[in-house]
C-alpha positions, 0 to 999 in steps of 0.5 A: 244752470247759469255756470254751465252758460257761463262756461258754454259762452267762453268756450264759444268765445274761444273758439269765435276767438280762434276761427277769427285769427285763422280766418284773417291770416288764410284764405277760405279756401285753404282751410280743409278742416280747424278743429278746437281743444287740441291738447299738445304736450310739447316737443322732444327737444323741450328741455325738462317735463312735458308741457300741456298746451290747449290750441286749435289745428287746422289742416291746410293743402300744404300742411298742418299748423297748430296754434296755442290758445294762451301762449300763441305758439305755433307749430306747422308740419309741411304737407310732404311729410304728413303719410295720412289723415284719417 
């Protein structure tokens, strides 16, 4: 019981981590919708295997931006490029 707290509490710690760096770096307002526990497996262009990343993605008016949790990457896609969101 007290190793499933744990790993509750650094998933919530994570995500608190998360929601703060976003919140401090946009507007309420420009944050449609932040989902955590996105996995990237890298670029095309990335020269040897595919990398897994963990982060979070956060759609915005003019875009999308994801951030990797422990690597601090970050990727954004501009708005006139993305055909849908479902």
């Amino acid at each position: 019981m007290l190793v499933f707290f744990g790993i509750f509490g650094a998933i919530a710690f994570l995500q608190w981590k998360d929601r703060r760096w976003i919140h401090k770096r946009f507007k309420p307002g420009d944050i449609l919708i932040m989902s955590f526990g996105v996995t990237f497996y890298g670029c095309e262009m990335d020269a040897g295997r595919l990398s897994q990343q963990m982060g979070m993605l956060a759609l915005l008016p003019y875009g999308l931006l994801y951030r990797a949790r422990f690597l601090g990457k970050e990727f954004k896609i501009s708005g006139d490029v993305i055909r849908a969101v479902y």
